[in-house]
KOLKOLKOL-404078 format. One record per residue: residue in three letters; x, y, z of N, C-alpha, C, O in turn. Coordinates in Angstrom, 1 decimal. Layout:
REM KOLKOLKOL-404078
PT    r    n.c1    n.c2    n.c3   ca.c1   ca.c2   ca.c3    c.c1    c.c2    c.c3    o.c1    o.c2    o.c3
PT  ALA       X       Y       Z       X       Y       Z       X       Y       Z       X       Y       Z
...
***
This chain:
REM KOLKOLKOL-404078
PT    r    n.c1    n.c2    n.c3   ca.c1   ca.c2   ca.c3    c.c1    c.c2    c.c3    o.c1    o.c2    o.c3
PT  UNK     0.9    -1.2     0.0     0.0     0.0     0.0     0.9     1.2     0.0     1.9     1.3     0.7
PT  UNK     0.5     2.1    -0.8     1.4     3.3    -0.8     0.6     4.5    -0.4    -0.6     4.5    -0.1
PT  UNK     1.5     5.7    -0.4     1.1     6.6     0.4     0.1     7.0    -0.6    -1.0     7.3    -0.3
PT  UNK     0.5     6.9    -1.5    -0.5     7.5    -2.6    -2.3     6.7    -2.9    -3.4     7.0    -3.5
PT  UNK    -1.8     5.9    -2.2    -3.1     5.0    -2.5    -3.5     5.3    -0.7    -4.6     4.8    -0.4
PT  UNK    -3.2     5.7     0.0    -3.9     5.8     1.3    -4.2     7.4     1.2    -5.2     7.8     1.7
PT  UNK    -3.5     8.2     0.5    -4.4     9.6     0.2    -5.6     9.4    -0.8    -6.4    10.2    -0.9
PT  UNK    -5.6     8.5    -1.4    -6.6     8.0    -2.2    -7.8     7.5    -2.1    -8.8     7.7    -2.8
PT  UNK    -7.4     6.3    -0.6    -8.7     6.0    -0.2    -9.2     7.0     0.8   -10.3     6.9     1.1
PT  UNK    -8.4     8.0     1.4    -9.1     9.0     2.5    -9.8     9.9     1.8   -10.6    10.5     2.4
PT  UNK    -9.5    10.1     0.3   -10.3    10.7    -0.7   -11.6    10.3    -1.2   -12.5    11.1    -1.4
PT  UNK   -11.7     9.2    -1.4   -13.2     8.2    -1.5   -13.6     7.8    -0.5   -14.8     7.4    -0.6
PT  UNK   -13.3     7.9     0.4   -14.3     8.0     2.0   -14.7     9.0     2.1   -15.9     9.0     2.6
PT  UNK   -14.0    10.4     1.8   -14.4    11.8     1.7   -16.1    12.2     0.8   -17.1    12.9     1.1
PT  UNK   -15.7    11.5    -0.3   -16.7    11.2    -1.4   -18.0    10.9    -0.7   -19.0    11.6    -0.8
PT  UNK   -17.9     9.6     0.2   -19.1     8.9     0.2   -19.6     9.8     1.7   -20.8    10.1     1.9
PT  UNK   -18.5    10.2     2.5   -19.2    11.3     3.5   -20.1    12.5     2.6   -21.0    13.1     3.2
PT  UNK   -19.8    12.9     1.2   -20.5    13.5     0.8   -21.9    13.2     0.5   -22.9    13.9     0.7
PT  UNK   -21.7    12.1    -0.1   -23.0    11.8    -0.6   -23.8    11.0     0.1   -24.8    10.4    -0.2
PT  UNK   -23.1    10.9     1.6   -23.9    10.1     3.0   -23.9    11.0     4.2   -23.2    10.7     5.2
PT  UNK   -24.9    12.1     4.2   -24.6    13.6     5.7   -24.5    12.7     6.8   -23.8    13.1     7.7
PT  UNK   -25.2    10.9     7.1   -24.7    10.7     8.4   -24.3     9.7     8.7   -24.8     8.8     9.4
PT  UNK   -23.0     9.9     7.8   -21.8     8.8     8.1   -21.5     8.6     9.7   -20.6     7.8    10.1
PT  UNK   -22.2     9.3    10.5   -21.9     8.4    11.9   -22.5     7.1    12.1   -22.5     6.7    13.3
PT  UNK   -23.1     6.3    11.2   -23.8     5.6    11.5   -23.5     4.2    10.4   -24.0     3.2     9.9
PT  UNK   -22.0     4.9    10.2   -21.5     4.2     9.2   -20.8     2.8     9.6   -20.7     2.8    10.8
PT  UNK   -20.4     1.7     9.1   -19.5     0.7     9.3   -18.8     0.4     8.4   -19.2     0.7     7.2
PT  UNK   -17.5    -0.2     8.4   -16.0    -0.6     7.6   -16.0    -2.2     7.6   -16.0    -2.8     8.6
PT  UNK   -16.1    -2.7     6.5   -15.6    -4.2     6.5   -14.5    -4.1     5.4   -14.5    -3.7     4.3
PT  UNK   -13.6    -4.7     6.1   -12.3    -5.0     5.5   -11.8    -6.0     4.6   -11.3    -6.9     5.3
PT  UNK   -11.8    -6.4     3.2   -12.3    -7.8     3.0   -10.5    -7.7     2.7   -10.1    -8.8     2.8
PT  UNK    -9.4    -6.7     2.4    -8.4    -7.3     1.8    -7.7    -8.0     3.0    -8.2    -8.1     4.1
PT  UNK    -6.3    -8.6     2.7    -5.4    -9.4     4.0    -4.5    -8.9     4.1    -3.8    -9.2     5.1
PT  UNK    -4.1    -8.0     3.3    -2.8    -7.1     3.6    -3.1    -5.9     3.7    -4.2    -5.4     3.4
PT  UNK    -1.8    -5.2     4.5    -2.1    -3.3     4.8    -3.5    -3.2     5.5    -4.3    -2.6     4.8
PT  UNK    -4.0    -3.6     6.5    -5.5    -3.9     7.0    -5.7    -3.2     7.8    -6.8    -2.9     8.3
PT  UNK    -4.4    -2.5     8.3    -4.3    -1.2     9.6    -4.4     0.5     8.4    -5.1     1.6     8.5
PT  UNK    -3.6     0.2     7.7    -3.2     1.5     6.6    -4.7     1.8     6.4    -5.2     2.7     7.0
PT  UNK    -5.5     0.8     5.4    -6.7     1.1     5.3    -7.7     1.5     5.7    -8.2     2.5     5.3
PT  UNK    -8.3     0.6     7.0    -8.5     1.2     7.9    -8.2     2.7     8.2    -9.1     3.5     8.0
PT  UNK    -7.1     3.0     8.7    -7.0     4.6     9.2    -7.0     5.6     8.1    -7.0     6.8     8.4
PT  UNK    -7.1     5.3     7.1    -7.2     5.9     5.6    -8.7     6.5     5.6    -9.1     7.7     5.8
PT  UNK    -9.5     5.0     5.4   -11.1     5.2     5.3   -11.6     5.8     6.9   -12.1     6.8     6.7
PT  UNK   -11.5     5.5     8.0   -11.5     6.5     8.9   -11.4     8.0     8.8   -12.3     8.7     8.9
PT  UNK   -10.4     8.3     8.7    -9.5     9.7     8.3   -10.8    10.3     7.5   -11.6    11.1     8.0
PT  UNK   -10.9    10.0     6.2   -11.7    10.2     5.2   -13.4    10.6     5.4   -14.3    11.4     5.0
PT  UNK   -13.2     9.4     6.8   -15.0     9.6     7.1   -15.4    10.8     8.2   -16.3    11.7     8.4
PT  UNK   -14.5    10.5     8.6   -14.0    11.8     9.7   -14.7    11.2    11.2   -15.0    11.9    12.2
PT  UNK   -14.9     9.8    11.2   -15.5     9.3    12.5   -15.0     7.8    12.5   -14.8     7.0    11.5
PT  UNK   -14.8     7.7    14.3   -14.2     6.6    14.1   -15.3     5.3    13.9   -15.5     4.9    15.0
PT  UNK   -15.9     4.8    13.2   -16.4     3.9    13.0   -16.7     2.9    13.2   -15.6     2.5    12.8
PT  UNK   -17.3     1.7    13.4   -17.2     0.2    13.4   -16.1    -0.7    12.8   -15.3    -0.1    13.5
PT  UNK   -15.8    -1.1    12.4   -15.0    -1.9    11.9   -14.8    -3.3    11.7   -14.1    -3.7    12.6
PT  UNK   -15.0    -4.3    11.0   -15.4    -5.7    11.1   -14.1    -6.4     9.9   -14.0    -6.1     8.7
PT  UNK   -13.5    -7.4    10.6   -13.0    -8.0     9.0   -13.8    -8.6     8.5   -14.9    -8.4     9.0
PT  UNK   -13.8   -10.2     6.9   -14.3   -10.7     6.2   -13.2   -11.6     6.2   -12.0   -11.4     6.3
PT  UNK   -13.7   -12.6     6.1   -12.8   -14.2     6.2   -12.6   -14.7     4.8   -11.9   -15.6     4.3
PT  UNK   -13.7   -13.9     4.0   -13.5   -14.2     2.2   -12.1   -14.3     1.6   -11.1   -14.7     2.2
PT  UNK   -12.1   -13.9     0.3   -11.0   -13.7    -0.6   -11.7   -13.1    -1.9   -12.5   -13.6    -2.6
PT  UNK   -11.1   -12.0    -1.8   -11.5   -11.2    -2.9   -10.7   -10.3    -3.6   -10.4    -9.3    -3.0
PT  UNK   -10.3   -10.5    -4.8    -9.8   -10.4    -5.8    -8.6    -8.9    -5.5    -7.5    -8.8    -5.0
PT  UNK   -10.1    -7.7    -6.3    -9.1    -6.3    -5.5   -10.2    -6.0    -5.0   -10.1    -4.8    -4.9
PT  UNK   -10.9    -6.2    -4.7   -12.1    -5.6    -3.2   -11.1    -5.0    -2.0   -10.4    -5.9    -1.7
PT  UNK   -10.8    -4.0    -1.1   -10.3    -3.7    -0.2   -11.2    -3.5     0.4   -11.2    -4.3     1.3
PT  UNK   -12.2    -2.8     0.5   -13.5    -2.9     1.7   -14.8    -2.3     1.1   -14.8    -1.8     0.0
PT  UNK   -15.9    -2.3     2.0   -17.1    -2.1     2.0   -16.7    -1.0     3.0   -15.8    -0.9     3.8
PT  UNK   -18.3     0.0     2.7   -18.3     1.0     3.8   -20.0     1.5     3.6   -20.4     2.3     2.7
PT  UNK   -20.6     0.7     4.7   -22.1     0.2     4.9   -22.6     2.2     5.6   -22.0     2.7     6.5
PT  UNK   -23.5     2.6     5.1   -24.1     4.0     5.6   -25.9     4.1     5.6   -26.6     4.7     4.8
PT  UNK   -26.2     3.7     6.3   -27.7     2.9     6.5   -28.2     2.0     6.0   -28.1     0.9     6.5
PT  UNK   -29.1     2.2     4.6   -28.8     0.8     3.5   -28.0     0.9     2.7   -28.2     0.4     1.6
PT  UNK   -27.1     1.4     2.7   -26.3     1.8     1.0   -24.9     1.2     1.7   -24.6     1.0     2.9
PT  UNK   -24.0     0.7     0.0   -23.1    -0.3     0.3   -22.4     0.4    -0.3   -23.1     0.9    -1.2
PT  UNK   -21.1     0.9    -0.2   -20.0     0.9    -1.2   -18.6     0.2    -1.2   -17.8     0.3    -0.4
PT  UNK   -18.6    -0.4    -2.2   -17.1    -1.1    -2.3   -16.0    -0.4    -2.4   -16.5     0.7    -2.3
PT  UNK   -15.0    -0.3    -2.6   -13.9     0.5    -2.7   -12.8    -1.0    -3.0   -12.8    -1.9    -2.2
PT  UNK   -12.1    -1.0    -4.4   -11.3    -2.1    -5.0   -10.0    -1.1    -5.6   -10.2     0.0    -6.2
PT  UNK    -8.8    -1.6    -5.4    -7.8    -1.2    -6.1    -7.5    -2.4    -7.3    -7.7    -3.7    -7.2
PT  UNK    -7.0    -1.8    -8.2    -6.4    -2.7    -9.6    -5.1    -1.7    -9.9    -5.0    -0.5    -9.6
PT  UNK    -4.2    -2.5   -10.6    -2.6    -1.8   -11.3    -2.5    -1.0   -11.3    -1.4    -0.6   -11.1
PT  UNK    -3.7     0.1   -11.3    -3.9     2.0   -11.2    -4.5     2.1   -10.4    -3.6     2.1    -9.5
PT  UNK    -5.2     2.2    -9.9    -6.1     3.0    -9.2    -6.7     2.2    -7.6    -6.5     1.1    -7.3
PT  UNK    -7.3     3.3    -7.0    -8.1     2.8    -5.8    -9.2     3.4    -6.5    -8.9     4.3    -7.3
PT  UNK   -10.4     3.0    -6.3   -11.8     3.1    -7.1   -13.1     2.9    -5.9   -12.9     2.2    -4.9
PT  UNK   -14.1     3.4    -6.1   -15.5     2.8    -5.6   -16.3     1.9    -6.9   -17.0     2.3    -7.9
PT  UNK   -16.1     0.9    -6.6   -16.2    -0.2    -7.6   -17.5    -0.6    -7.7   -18.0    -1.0    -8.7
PT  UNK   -18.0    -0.4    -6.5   -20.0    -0.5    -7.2   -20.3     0.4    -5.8   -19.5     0.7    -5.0
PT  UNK   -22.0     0.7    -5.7   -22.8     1.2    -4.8   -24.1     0.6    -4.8   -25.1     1.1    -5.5
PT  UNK   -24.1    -0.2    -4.3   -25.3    -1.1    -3.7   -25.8    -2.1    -4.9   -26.9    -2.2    -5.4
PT  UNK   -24.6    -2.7    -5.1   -24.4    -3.8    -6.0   -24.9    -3.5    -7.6   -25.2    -4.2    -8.5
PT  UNK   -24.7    -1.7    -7.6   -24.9    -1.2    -9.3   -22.8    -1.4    -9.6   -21.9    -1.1    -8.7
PT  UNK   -22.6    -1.7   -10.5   -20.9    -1.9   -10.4   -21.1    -0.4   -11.1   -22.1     0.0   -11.7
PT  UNK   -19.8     0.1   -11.0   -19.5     1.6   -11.6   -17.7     1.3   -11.8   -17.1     0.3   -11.9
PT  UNK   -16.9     3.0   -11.8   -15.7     3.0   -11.3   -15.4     4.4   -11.5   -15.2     5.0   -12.5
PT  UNK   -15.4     4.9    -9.8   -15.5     6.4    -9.6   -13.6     6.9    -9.1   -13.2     7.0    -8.0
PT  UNK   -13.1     7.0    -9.8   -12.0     7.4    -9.0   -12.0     8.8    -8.3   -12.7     9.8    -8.4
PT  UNK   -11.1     8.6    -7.6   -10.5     9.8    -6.3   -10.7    11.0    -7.3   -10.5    11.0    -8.5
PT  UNK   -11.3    12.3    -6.4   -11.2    13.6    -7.4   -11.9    13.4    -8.7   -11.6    14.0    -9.6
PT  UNK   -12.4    12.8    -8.7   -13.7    12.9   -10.4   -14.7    14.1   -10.2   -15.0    14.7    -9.2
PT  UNK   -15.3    14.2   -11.8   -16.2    15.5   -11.4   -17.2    14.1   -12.0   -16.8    13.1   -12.6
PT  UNK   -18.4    14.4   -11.7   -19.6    13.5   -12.3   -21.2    13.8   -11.6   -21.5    14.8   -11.0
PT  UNK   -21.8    12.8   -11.9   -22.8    12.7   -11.0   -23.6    12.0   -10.7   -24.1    11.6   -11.7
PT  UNK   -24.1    11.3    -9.6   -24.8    10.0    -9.4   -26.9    10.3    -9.8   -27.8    10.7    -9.1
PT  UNK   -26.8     9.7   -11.0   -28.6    10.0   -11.4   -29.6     8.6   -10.7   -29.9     7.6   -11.3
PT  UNK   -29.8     8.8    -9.7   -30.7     7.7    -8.8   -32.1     7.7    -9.9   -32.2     8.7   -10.6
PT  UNK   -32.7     7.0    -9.9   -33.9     7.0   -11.2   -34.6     5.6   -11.0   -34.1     4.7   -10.3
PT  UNK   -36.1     5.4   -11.7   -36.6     4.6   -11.6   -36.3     4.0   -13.1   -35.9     4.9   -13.9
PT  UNK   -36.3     3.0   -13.5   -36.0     2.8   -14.9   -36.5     3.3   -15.9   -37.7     3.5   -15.9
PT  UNK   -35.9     3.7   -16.9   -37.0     4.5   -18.2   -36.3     4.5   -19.2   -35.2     4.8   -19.0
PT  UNK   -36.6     4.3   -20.6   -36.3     4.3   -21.6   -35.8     5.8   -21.8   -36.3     6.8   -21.4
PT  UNK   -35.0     5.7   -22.3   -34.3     7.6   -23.0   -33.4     8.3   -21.5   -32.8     9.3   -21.6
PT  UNK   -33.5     7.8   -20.5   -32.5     8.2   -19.5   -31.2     8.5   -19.5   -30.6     9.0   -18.6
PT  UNK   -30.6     8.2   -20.6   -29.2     8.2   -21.0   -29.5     9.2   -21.6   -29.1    10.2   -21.0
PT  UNK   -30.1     9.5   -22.8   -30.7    10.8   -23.5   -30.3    11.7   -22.6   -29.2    12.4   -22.4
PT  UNK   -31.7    11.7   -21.7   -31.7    12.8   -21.2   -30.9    13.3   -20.7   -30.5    14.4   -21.1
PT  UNK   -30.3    12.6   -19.6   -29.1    13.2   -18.8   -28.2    13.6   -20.0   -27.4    14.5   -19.9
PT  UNK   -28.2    13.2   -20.7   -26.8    14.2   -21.5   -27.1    15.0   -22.5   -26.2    15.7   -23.1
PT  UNK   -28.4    15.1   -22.8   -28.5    16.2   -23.4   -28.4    17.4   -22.3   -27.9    18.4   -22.8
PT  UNK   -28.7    17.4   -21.3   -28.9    18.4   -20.3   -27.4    18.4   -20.0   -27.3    19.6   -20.2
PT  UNK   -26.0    17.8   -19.7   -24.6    17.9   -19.9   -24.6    18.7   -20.8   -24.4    19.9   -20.6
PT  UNK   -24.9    17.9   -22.3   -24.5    18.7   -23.5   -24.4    19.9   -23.4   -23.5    20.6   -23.8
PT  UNK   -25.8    20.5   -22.8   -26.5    21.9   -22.6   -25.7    22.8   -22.2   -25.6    24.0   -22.5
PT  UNK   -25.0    22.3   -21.5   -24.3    23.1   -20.5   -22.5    22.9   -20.7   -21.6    23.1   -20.0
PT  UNK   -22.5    22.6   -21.6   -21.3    22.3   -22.3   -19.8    21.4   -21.1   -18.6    21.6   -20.9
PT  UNK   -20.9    20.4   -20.8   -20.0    19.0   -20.0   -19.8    18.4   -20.9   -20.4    18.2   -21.9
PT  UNK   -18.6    17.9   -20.5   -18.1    16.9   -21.4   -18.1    15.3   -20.6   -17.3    15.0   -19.7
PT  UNK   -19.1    14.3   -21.1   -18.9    13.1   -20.5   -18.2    12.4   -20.7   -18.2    12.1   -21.9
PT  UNK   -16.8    11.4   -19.6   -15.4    10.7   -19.7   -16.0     9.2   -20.0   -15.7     8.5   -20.9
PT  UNK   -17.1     8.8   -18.7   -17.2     8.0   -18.8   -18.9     7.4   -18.6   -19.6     8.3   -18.1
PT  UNK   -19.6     6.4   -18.8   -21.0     6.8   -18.3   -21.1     5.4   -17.8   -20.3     4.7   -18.3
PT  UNK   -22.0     4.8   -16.8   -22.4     3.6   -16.4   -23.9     4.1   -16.1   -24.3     5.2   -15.7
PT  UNK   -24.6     2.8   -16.5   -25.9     2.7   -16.0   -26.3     1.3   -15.4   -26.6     0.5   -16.3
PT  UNK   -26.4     0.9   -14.1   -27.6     0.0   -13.6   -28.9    -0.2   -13.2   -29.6     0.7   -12.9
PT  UNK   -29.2    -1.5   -13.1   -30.6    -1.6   -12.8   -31.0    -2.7   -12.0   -30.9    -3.8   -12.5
PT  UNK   -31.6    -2.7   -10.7   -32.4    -3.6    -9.9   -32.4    -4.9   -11.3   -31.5    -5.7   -11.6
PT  UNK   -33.8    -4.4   -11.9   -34.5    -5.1   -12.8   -35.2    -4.2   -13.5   -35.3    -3.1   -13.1
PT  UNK   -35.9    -4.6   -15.2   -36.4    -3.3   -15.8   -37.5    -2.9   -15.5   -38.4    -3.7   -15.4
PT  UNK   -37.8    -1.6   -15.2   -38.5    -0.5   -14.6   -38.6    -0.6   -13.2   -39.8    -0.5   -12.8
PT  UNK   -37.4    -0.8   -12.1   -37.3    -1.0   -10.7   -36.1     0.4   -11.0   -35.8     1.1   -12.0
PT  UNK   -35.5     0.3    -9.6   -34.6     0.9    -9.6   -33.7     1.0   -10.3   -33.5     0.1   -11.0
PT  UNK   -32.8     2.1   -10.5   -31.5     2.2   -11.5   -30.4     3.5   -11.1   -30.8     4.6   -10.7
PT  UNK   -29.4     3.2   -11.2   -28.3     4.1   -11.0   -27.3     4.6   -12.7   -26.8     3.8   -13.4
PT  UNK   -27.4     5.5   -12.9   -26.5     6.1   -13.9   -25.6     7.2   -13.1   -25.8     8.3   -12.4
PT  UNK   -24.1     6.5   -13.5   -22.8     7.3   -13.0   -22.3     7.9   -14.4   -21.9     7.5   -15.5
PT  UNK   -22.5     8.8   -13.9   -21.7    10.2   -15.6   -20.2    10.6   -15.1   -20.3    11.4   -14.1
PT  UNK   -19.2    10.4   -15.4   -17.8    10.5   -15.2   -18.3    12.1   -16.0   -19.3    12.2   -16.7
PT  UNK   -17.4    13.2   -15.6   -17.1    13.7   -16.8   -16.3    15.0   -16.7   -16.3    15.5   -15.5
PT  UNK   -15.7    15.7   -17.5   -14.3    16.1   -17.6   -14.5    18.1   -16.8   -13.7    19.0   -16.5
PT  UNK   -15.9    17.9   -16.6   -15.6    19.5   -16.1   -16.7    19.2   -14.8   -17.3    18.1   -14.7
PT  UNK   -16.8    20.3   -14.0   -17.7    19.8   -12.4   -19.1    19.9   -12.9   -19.4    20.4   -14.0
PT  UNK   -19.9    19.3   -11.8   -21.1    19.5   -12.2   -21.7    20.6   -11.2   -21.7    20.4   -10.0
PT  UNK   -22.3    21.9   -11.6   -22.9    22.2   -10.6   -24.0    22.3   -10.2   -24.7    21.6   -11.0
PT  UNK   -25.0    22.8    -9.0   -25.9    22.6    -8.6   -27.0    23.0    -9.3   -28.1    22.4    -8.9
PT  UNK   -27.1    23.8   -10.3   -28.2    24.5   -11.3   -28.2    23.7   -12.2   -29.1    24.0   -13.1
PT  UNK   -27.1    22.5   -12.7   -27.4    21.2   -14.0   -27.6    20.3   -13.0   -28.0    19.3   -13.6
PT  UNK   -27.5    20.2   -11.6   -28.2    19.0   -10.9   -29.6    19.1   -10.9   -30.3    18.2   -11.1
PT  UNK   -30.1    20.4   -10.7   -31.7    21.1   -10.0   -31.9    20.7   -11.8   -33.1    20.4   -12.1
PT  UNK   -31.3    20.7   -12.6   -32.6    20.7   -13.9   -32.0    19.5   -14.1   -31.3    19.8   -15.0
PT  UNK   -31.7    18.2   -13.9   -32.0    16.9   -14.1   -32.8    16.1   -13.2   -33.5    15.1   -13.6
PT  UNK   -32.6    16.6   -11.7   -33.8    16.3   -10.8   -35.3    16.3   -11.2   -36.2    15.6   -10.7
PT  UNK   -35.4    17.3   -12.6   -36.8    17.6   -12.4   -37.2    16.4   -13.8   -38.2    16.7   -14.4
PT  UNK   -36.6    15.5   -14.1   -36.4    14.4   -15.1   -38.0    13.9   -14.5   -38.6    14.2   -13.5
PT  UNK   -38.2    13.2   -15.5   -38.9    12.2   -15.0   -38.7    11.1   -14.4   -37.8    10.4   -14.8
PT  UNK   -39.2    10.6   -13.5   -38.9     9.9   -12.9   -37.3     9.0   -12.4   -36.9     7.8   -12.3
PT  UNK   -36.4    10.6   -12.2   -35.4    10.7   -11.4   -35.8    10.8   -10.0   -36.8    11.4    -9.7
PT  UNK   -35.0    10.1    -8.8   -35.1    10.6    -7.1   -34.6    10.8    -6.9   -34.9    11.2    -5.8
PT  UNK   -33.1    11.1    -7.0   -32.1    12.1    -6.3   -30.8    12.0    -7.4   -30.3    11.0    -7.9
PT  UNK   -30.5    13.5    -7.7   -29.1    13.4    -8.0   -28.0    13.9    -7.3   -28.2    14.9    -6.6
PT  UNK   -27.3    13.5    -7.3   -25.7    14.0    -6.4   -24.4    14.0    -7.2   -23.8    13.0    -7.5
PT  UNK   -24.0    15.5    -7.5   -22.9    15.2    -8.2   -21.5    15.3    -7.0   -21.5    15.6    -5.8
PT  UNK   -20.5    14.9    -7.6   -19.3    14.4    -7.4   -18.7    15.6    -5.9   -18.3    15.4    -4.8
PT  UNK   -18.8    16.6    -6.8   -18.0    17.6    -6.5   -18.5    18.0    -4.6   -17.9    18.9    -4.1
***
């Protein structure tokens, strides 16, 4: 584990304190077997509370941990490059440290991809990367928009009013 990857994960715990106001109620499962202290005080640091903490007796690939914030799950996996949040409540994604984007929570709907980027386009965002999941079709769904400039709060407020969007949250 390097230093660079433990400013990295204190940066993606930062993330999910964003997009979670009450990470006190948060918990840490540790699934990797090495550096198990670094990480730990990393994702702590990041959350800014000391948390629960639990290991996993698994074996998992580059999984380094979960970080449980009422119902919501986030993974956090390193590979060759990066430390990543590798899915959010079993939608897989790949958010790295410092991204600008935005998380489009939604019920399923045909043209959702559309929309959200024409409303980017609009506003002259440039999308890096895009992921969309789904429960099942027309249940839940998550679409993650990577993309190269911030998002701000007046292209969140006019995607919110989508149809059958429930919450957006961008990166920043």
């Amino acid at each position: 584990m390097t230093n660079s990857n433990e400013a990295d994960l204190r940066e993606l715990a930062r993330v999910i304190r964003k997009l979670e106001p009450k990470t006190s109620d948060a918990s840490i499962t540790i699934l990797a077997h090495e550096n198990r202290e670094q990480i730990i005080a990393a994702l702590k640091a990041g959350l800014d509370h000391d948390v629960p903490v639990q290991a996993s007796s698994g074996e998992y690939a580059n999984h380094l941990a979960t970080i449980r914030v009422g119902s919501n799950k986030y993974t956090i996996a390193l590979d060759w490059r990066d430390v990543y949040i590798s899915e959010i409540n079993y939608c897989p994604c790949r958010i790295p440290p410092r991204s600008h984007g935005v998380l489009v929570y939604h019920i399923d709907y045909p043209g959702v991809i559309y929309d959200v980027s024409r409303i980017l386009a609009d506003n002259e965002i440039n999308i890096s990367k895009l992921n969309v999941s789904r429960e099942q079709k027309g249940k839940n769904a998550l679409l993650v928009s990577l993309t190269d400039e911030a998002i701000t709060a007046e292209v969140a407020a006019v995607m919110e009013t989508l149809p059958q969007i429930t919450k957006v949250i961008s990166l920043q």
